[in-house]
C-alpha distance (Angstrom), angle and dihedral (degrees) to the residues before:
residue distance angle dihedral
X1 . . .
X2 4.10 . .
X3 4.11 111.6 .
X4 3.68 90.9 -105.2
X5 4.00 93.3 53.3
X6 4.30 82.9 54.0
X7 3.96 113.7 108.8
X8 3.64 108.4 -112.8
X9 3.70 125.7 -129.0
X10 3.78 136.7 -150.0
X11 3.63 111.5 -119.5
X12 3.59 115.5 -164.4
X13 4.03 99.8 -174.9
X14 3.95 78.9 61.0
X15 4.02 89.7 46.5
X16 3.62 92.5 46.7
X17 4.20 87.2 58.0
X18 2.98 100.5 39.9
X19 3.86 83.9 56.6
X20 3.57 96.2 43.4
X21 3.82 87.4 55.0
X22 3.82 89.4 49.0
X23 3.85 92.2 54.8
X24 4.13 93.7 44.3
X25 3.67 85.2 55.5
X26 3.68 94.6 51.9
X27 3.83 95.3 51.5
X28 3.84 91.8 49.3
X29 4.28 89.6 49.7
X30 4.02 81.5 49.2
X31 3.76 98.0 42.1
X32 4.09 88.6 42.8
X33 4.06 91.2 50.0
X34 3.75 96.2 -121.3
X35 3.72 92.6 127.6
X36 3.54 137.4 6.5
X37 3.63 133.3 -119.1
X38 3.76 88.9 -107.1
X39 3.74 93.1 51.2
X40 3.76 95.0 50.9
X41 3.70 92.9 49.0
X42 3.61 92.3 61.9
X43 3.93 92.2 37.2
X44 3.99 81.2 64.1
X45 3.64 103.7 36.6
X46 3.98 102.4 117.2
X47 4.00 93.3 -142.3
X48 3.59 103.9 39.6
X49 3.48 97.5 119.7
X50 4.21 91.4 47.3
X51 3.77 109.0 122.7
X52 3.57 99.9 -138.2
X53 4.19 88.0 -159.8
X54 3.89 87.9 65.3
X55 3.68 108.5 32.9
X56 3.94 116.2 52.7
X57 4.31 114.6 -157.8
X58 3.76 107.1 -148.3
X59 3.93 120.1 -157.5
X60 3.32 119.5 -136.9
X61 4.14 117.6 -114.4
X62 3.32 93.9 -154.7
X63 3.97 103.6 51.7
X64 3.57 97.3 8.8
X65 3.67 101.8 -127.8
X66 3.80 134.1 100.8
């Protein structure tokens, strides 16, 4: 079996770097003035490029979340 033909697995002590990484990066931008704490907030926000005119979030009765 060649390297590419391997499964691959999720490693989450890799993840959790690559996060941390992520996060020391983010402090430096915000401790150098590049961005502001605003401006990163939004550069991280998972749905910021959601059009809220074409995709409708429904809350659930039941447990009252989405």
């Amino acid at each position: 079996m060649s390297e590419k033909d391997k499964p691959r697995y999720f490693n989450f002590e890799e993840r959790q770097r690559q996060k941390a990484r992520a996060r020391q990066r983010e402090e430096e931008r915000l401790a150098r003035g590049e961005i502001s704490g605003r401006e990163l907030q939004r550069e991280n926000m998972p749905f910021r490029k959601l059009r809220r005119d074409k995709v409708a979030i429904f809350r659930c009765k039941k447990q009252g979340s989405s």
